[in-house]
C-alpha positions as CSV (number, residue, x, y, z in Angstrom):
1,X,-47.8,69.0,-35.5
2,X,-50.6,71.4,-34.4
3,X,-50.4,74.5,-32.3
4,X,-51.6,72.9,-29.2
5,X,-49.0,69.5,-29.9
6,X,-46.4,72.5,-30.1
7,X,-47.6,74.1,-26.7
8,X,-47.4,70.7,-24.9
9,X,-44.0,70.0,-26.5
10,X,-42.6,72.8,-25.4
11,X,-44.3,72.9,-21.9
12,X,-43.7,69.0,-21.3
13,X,-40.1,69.4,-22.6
14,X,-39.6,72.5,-19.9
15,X,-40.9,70.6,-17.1
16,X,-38.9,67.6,-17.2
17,X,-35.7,69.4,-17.7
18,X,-36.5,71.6,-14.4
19,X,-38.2,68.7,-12.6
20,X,-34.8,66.5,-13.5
21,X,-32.2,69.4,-12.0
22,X,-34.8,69.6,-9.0
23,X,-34.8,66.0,-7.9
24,X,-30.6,65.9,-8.8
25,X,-30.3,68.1,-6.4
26,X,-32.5,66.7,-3.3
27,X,-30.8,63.6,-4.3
28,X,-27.6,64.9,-4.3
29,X,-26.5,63.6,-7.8
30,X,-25.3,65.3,-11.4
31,X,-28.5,66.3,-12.7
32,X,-27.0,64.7,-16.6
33,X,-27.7,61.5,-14.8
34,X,-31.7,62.1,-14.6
35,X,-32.1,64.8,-17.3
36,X,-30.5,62.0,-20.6
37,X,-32.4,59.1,-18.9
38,X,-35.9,61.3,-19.0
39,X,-35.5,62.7,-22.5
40,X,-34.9,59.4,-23.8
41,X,-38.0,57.9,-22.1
42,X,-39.9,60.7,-23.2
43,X,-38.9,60.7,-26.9
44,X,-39.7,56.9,-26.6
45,X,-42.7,56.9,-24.8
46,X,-44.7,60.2,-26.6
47,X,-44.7,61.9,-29.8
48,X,-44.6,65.5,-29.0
49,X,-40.9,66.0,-27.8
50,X,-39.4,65.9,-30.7
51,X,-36.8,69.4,-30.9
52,X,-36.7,69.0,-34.9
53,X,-40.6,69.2,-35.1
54,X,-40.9,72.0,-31.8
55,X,-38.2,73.9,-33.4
56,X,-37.7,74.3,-37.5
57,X,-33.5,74.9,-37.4
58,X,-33.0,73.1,-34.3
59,X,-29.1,72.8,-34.6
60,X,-28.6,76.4,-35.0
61,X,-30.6,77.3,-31.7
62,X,-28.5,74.3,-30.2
63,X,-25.1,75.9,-31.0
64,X,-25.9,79.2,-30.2
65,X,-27.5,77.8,-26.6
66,X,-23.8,76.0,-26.0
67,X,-22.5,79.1,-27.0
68,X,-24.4,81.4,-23.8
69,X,-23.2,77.9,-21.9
70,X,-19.5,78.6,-23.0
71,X,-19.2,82.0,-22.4
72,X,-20.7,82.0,-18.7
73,X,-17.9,79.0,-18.2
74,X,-15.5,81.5,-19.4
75,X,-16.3,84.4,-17.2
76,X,-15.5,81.6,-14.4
77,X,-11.9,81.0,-15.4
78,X,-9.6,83.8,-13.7
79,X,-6.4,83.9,-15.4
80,X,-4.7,84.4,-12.1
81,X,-5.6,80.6,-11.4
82,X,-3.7,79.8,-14.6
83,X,-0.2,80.3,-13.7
84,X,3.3,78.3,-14.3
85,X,3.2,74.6,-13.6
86,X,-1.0,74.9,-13.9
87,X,-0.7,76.9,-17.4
88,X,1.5,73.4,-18.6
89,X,-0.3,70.8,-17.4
90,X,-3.8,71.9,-18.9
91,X,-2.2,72.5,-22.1
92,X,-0.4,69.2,-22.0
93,X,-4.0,67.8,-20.5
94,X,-5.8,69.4,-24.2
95,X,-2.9,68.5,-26.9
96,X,-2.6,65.0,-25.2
97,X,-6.3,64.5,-24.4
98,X,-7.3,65.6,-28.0
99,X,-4.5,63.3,-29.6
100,X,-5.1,60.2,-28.1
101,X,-8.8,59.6,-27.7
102,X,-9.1,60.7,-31.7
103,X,-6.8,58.3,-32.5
104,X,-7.3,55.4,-29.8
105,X,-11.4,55.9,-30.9
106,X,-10.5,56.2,-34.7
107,X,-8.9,52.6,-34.4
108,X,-11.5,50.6,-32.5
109,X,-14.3,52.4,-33.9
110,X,-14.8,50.6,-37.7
111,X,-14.6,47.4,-35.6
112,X,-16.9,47.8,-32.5
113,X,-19.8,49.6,-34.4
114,X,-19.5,48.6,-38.2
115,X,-18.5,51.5,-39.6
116,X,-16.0,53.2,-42.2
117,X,-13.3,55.0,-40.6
118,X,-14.1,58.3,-41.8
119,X,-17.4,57.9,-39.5
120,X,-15.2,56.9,-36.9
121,X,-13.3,59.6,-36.8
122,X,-16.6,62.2,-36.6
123,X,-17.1,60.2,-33.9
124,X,-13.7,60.5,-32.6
125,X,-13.2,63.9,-32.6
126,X,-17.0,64.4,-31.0
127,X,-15.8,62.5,-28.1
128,X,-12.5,64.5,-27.2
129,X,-15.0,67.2,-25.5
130,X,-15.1,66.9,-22.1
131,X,-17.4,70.2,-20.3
132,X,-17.8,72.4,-17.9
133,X,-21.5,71.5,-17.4
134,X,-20.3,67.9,-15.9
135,X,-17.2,68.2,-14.5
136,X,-18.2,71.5,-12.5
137,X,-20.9,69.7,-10.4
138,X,-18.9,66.3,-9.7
139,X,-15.8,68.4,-8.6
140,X,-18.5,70.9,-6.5
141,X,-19.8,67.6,-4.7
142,X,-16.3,66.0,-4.4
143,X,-14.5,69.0,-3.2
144,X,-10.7,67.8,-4.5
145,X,-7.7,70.2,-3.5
146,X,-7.7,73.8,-4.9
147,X,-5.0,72.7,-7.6
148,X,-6.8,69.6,-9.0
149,X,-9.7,71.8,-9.3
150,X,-8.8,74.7,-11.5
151,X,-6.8,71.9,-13.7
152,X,-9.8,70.0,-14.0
153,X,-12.3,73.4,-14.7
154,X,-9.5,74.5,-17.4
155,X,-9.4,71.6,-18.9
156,X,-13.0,71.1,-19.1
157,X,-14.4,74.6,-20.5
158,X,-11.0,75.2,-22.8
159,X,-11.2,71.5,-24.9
160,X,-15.5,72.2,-25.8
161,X,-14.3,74.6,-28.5
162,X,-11.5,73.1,-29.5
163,X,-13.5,70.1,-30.1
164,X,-15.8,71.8,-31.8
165,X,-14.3,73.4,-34.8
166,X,-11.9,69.8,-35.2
167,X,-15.4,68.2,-35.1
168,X,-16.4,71.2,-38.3
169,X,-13.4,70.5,-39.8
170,X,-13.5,66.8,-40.2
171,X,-17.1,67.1,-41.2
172,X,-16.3,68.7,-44.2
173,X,-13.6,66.7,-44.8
174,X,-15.9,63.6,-44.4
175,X,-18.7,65.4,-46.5
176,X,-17.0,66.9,-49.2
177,X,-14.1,64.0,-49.9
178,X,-15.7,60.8,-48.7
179,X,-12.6,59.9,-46.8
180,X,-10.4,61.2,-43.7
181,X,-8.5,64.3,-45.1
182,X,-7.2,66.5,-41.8
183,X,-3.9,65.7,-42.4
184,X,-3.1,68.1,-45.1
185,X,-1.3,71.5,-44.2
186,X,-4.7,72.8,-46.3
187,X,-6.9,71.6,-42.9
188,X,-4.3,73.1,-40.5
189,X,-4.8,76.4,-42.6
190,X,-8.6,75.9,-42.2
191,X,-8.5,75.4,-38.5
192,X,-6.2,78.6,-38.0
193,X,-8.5,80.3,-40.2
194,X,-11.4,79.4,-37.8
195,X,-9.2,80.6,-34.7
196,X,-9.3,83.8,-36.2
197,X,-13.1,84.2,-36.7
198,X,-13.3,83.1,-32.9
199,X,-11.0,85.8,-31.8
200,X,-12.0,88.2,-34.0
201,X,-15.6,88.0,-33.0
202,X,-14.3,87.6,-29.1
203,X,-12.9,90.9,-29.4
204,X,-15.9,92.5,-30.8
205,X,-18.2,90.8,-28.0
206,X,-15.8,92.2,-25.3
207,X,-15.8,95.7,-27.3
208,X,-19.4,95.5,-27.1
209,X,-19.6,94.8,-23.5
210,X,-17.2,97.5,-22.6
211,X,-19.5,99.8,-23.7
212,X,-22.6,98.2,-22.2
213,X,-21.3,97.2,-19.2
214,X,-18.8,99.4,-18.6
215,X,-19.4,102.9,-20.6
216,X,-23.0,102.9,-20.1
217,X,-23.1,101.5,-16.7
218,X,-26.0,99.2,-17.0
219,X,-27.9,97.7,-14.0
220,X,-28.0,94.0,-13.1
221,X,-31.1,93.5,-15.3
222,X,-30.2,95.1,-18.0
223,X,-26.4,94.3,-18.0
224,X,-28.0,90.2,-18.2
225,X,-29.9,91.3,-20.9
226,X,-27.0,92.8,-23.1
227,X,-24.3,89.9,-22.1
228,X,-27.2,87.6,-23.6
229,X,-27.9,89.7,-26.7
230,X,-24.1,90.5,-27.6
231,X,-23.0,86.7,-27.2
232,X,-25.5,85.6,-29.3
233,X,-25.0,88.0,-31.9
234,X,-21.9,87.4,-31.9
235,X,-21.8,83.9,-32.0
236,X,-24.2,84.0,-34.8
237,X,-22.1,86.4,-36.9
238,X,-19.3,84.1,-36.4
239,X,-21.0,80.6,-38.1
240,X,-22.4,82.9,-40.2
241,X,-19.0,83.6,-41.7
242,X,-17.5,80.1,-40.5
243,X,-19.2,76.8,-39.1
244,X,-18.7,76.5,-35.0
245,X,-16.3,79.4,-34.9
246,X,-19.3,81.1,-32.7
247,X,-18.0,78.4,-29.4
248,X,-14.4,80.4,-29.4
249,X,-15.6,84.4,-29.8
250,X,-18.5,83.0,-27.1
251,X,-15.8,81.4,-24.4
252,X,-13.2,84.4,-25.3
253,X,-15.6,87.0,-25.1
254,X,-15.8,85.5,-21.3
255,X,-12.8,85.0,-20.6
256,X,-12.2,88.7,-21.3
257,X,-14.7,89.9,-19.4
258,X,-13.9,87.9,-16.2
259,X,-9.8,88.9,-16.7
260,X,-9.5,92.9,-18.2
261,X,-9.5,94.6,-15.2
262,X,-12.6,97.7,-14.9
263,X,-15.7,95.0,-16.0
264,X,-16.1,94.0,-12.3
265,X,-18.2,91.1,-13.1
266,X,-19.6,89.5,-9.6
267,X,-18.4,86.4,-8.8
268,X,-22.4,85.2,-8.9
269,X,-24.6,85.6,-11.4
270,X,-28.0,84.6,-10.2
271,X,-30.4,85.5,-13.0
272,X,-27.6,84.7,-15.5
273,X,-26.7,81.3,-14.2
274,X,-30.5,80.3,-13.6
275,X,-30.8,81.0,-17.6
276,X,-27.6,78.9,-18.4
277,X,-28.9,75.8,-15.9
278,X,-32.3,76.1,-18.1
279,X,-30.7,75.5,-21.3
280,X,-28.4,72.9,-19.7
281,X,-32.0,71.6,-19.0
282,X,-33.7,72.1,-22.3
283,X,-30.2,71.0,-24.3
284,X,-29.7,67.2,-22.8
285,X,-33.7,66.6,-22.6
286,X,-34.3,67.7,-26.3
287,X,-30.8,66.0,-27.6
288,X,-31.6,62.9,-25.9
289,X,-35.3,62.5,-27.1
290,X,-34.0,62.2,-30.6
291,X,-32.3,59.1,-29.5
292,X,-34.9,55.9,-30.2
293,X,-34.6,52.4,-28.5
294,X,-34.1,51.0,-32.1
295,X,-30.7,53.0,-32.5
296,X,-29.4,51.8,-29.0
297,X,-29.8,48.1,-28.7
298,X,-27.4,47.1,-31.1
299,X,-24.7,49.7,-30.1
300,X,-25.2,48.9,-26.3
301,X,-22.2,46.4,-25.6
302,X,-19.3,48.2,-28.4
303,X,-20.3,51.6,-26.5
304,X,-19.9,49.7,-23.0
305,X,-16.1,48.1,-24.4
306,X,-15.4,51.6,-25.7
307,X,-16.5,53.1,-22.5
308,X,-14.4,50.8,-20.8
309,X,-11.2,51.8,-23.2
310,X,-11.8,55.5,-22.5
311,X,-12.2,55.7,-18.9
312,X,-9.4,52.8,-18.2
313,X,-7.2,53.3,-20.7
314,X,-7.0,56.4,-22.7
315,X,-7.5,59.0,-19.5
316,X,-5.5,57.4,-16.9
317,X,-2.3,57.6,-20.1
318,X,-3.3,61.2,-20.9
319,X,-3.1,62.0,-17.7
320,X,-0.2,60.6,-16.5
321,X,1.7,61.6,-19.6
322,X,0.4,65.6,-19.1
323,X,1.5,65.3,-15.5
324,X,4.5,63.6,-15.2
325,X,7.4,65.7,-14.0
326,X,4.5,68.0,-12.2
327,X,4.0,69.2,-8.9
328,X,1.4,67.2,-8.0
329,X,1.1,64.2,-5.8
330,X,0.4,60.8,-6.7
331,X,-2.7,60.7,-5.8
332,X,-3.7,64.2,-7.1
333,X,-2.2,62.8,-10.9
334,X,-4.7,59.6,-10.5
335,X,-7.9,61.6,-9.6
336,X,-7.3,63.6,-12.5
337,X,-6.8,60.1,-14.8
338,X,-10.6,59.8,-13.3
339,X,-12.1,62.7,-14.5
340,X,-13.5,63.2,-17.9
341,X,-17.3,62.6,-18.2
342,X,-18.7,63.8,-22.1
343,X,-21.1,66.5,-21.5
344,X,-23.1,68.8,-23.5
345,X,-20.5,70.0,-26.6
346,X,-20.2,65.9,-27.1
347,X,-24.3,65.4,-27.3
348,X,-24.5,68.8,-29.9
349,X,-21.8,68.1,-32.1
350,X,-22.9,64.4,-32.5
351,X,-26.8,65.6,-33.2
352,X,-25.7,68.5,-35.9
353,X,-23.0,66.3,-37.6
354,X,-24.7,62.9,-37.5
355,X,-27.4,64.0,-39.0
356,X,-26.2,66.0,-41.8
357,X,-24.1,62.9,-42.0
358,X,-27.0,60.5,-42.8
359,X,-28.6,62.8,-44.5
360,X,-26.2,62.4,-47.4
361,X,-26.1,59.1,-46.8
362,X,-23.2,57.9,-45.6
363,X,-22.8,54.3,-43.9
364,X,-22.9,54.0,-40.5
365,X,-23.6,57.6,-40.1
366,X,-26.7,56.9,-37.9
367,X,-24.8,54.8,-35.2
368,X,-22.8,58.3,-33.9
369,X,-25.5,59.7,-31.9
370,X,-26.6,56.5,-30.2
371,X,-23.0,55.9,-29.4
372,X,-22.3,59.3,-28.2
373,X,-25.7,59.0,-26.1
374,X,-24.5,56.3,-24.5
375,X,-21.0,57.5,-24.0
376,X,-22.4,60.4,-22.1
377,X,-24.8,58.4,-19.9
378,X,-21.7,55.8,-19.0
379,X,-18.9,58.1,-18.1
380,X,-21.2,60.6,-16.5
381,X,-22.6,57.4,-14.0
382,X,-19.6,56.2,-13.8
383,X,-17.4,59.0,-12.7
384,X,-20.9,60.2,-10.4
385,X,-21.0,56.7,-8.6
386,X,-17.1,56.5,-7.9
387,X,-15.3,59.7,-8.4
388,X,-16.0,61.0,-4.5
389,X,-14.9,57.1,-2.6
390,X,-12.1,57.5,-5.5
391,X,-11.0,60.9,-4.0
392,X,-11.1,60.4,-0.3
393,X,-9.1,57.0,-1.3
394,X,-6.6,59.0,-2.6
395,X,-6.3,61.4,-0.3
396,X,-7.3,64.3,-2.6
397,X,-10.6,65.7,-0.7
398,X,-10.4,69.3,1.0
399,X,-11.1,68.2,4.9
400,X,-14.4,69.3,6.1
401,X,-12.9,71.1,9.0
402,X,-13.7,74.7,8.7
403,X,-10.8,77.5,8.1
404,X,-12.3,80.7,9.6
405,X,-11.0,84.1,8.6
406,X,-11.3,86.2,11.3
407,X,-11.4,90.2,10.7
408,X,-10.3,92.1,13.5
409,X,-7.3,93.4,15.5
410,X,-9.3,94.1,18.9
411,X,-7.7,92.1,22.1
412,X,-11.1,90.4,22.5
413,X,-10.9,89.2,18.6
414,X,-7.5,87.8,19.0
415,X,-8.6,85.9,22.3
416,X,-11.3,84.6,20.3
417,X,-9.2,83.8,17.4
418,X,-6.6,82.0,20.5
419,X,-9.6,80.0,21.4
420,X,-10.8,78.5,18.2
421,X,-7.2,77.7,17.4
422,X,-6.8,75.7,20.5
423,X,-10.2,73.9,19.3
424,X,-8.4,72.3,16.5
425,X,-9.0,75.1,13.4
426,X,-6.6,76.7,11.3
427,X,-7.7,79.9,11.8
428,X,-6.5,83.0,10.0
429,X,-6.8,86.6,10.7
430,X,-6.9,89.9,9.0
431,X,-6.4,93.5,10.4
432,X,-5.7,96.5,8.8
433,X,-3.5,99.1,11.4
434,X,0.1,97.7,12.4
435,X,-0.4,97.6,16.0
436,X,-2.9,95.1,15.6
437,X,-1.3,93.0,13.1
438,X,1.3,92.8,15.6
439,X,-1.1,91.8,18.2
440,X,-2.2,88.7,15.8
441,X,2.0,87.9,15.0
442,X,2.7,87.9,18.8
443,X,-0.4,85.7,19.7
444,X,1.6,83.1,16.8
445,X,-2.2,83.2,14.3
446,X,-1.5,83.0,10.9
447,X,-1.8,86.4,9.1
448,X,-3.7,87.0,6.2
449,X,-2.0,88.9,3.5
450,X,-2.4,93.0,2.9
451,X,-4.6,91.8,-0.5
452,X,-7.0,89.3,0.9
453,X,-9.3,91.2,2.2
454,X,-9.6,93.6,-0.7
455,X,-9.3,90.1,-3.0
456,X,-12.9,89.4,-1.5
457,X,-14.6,92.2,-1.6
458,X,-13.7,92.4,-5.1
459,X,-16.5,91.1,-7.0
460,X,-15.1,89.2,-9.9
461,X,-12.9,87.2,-7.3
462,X,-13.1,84.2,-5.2
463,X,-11.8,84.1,-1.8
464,X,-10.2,81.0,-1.6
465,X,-8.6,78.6,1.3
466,X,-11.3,80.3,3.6
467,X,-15.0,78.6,4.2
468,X,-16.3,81.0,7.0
469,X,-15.6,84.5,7.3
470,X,-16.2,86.5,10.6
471,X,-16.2,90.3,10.7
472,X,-15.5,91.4,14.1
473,X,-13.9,95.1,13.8
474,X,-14.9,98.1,16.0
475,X,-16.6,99.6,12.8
476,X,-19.7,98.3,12.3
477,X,-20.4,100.2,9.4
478,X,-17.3,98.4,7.9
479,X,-18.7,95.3,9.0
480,X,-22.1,95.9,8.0
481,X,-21.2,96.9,4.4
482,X,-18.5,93.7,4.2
483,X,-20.9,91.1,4.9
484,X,-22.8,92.2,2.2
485,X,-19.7,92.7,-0.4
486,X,-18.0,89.5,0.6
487,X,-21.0,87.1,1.3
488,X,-20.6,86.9,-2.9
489,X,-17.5,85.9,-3.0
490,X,-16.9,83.4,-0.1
491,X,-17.1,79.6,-0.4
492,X,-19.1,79.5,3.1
493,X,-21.1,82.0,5.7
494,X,-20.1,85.2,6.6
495,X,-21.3,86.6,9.9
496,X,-20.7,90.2,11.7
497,X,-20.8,91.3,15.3
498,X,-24.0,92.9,16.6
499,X,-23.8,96.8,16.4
500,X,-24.7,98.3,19.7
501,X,-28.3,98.7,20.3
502,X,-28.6,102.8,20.4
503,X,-25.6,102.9,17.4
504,X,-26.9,104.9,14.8
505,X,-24.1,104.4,12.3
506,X,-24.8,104.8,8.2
507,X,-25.9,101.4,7.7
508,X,-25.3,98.5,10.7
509,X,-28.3,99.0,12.5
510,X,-30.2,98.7,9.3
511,X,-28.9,96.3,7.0
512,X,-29.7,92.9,7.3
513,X,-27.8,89.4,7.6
514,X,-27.1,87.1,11.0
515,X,-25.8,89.1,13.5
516,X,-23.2,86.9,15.8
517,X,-24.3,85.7,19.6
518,X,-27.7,87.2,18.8
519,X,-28.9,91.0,20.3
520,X,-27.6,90.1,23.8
521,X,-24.1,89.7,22.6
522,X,-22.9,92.6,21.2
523,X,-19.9,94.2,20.2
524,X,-19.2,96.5,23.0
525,X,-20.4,94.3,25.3
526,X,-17.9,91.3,23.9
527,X,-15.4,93.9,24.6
528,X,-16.4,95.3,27.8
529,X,-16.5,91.7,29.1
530,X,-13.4,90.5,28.0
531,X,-11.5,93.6,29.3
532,X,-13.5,92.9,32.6
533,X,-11.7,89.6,33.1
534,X,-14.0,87.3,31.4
535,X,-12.2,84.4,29.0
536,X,-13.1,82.5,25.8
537,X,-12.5,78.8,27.4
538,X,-13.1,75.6,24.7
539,X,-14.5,72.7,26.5
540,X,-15.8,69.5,25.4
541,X,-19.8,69.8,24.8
542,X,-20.9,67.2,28.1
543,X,-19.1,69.8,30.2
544,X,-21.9,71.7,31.9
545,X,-21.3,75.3,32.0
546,X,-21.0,77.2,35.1
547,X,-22.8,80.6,36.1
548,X,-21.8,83.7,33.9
549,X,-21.2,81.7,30.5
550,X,-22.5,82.4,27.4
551,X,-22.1,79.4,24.4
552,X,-20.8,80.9,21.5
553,X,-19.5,78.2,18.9
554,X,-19.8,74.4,18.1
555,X,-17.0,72.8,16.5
556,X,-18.1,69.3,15.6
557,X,-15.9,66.2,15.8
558,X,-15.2,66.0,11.8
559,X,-13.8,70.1,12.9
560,X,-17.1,71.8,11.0
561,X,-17.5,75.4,13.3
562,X,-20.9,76.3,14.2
563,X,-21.4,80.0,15.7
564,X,-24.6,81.0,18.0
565,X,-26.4,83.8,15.7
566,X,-29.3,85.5,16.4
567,X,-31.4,83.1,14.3
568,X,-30.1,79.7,15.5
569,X,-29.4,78.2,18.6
570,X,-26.5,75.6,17.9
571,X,-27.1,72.4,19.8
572,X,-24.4,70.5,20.6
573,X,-23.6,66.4,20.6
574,X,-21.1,63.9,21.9
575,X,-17.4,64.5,20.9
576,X,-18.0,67.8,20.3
577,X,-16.3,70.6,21.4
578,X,-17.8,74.2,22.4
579,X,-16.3,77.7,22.6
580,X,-17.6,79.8,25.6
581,X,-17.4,83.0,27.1
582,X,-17.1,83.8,31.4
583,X,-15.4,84.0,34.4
584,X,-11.8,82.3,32.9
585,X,-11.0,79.3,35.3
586,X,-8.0,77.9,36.2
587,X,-6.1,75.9,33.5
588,X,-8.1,77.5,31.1
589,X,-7.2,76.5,27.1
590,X,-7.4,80.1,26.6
591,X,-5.3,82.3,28.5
């Protein structure tokens, strides 16, 4: 290729991939469904996207890209998520998920697509990988209970390099013997020989990050910079020494990181995860482009039959068998047996080892990647298309209804927190001094925990169980500086009170962020009215409002809350409900 077919390659190849995630997202939809689709029409339809021309050693730069992929899915796994009946079901989700589609693919493999057994097992043991990359966006758009979640996101980012060095291991076993030879205690030795590369080489990527991150005391920019550098040298050092041993230092380096307490890692990366959603990009439109039309038509109806036995067979059985006895409910055990798209470990593996597979010529080697290809693009639709009418059908979808935490111990805060309550909202509060916490007891609100509050502001945590946050204390300093700490670490908004207007604390008057109820409505003056007689009342939203009321939330009929800031007027509809303040009227809802 010439310089300037290598300048469009590269330049086409990184506008699809971010034109693909773009249109995903406005269309709501995992962007793997439109980024394989594209790549394959565009290695079909031009010349110049072809990774192995654009990049000379294109499987090394793909392994050490799933590698940074790896390691920023490990720094979201918090081992505190990971506890007692969770910890044994995700293992018994990996050793049973691992066992049974090798085998249950090794068996029908030689007969859907023609080819020996020892092919079918590389393609076996490529297609035990689930990924982070896939399940974390269907499970973001399906929004299943906390627990099936973190199972799920375990599950996911812990079986990619476990199904990597198997998928090393029974490549060589393939290349150098011509015939399936893992079952020896020679291949155990080999894999717990790779374990140990991967852990050795996780310690020495956290070691180095210590001292980065944590000795040195590096910025945001630079801190990216060296959790880049260090996870790709150390990946590299590791396949250096042993094939794909580079996936467990990368994931174990992050899962370090995210767990040893005195890293303080945020719980967003922005800069960090906008590189990792351009590789994602780069990875499936480059792997897919190698895939041709020729290659696909004659695979198309085995992969569909084998799609067929992995999503309706061999999931539902591994997941039932990892659950049983668990405390989960029925219908949390069969959304679980529905979730296992192939991702981006599955489409790697199959283009490194396929094609050093028919490079040495070995029958039937050239049918893995096709058949991956379209393993990826079936389970991926077909989990995308079903997996959120599947969830509400089985009752496993967090309601939409908003859980406000409220922060505050102030008579006017409790009123308001009295108010929202009688709206229909589990609402939770949080106060530091006793008196107030009694306050919240006697007023029968649920009480946040002593941690919780220090939980979010910590910045390698996520506050969980809460989707809106209010800080209301009489310190708006406090609340100034919170709604910055916590807005990080929150599933939904956080507002604060308005400061009053002559304040001239540290930081409220000058830091930014929606104030509550707009200028007019401000903390002292909440106060001052509520002390003065004046009530939060909730009434439904065709109610006209008499003199001396002020609107200050919308909770919707599906129990979403809505607040009046200073930037957005809240307009109210039918079978709605809204939350004002003024003169309180007889048989008020709030006394």
């Amino acid at each position: 290729m010439t310089d300037d077919e290598i300048l469009l390659g590269i330049a086409l190849t990184l506008v699809l991939a971010t034109g693909s995630q773009i249109l995903a997202n406005k269309l709501r939809v995992p962007a793997l469904i439109l980024l394989l689709p594209v790549g394959f029409a565009a290695g079909a339809l031009t010349d110049i996207i072809h990774p192995e021309r654009l990049v000379p050693d294109f499987a090394a730069l793909v392994s050490l890209s799933v590698a940074v992929i790896l390691y920023d899915a490990g720094l979201g796994l918090d081992l505190r998520n990971l506890t007692g009946r969770t910890r044994w079901i995700v293992s018994r989700l990996l050793v049973f998920g691992v066992v049974l589609t090798f085998f249950a693919v090794s068996a029908v493999g030689p007969a859907l697509f023609s080819m020996p057994l020892r092919v079918a097992s590389m393609l076996a043991v490529i297609l035990v990988v689930s990924g982070p990359t896939v399940v974390g966006p269907l499970l973001e758009y399906v929004r299943p209970t906390e627990k099936v979640r973190h199972i799920l996101i375990w599950e996911g980012t812990l079986t990619d390099p476990i199904g990597g060095i198997l998928g090393a291991l029974v490549f060589h076993a393939i290349a150098s013997t011509h015939r399936v030879d893992i079952g020896r205690g020679y291949q155990f030795g080999q894999f717990l020989i790779s374990m140990s590369v991967g852990l050795v080489g996780g310690a020495v990527g956290t070691a180095l990050l210590w001292l980065t991150l944590r000795t040195l005391r590096l910025g945001e920019t630079l801190g990216t910079l060296a959790q880049l550098t260090t996870v790709i040298a150390v990946s590299a050092g590791c396949d250096i020494v042993r094939d794909d041993t580079g996936l467990i230092a990368a994931i174990v380096t992050g899962l370090a990181v995210t767990n040893i307490r005195g890293f303080d890692m945020p719980a967003r990366r922005p800069f960090f995860g906008t590189v990792v959603q351009l590789i994602i990009g780069l990875l499936f439109v480059s792997i897919s482009s190698t895939v041709t039309p020729a290659s696909v038509v004659p695979v198309l109806v085995p992969a569909l039959i084998l799609i067929a036995i992995l999503v309706l067979v061999v999931r539902p059985l591994v997941a039932f068998a990892a659950t049983w006895n668990a405390e989960l409910t029925l219908g949390e055990r069969a959304f679980i047996g529905w979730m296992a798209p192939r991702g981006i470990v599955a489409a790697s593996t199959a283009s490194a080892f396929a094609a050093a597979l028919v490079e040495k010529g070995i029958p039937g080697a050239s049918r893995v990647l096709p058949v991956t290809f379209l393993v990826i693009v079936g389970t991926v639709l077909m989990y995308a298309l079903t997996a959120a009418p599947v969830a509400r059908r089985l009752k496993v979808v967090r309601p939409a209804r908003t859980r406000p935490l409220l922060v505050g111990g102030d008579p006017w805060v409790i009123g308001l927190g009295t108010a929202l309550r009688s709206a229909g909202l589990d609402v939770l509060m949080w106060a530091g001094v006793d008196e107030e916490r009694e306050r919240i007891r006697e007023a029968g609100i649920e009480l946040a925990t002593g941690d919780m509050l220090a939980t979010a502001t910590n910045p390698r945590a996520r506050l969980e169980g809460v989707t809106a946050v209010f800080l209301l204390t009489d310190d708006d300093d406090f609340n100034a500086l919170a709604s910055v700490v916590v807005q990080d670490n929150v599933e939904g908004p956080v507002y604060r009170v308005g400061p009053p207007h002559e304040g001239h604390g540290v930081v409220a008057p000058y830091t930014g962020g929606d104030i509550l109820f707009g200028l007019r409505l401000v903390r002292p003056t909440l106060a001052a009215r509520y002390e003065g007689g004046d009530r939060f009342v909730v009434e439904p939203a065709d109610t006209t409002p008499g003199s001396g009321y002020d609107t200050l939330f919308v909770v919707r009929a599906d129990g979403r809350l809505e607040p009046v800031t200073e930037t957005q007027e809240v307009v109210p509809r039918a079978g709605d409900m809204v939350v004002r303040l003024g003169p309180a009227p007889p048989g008020s809802l709030e006394p």
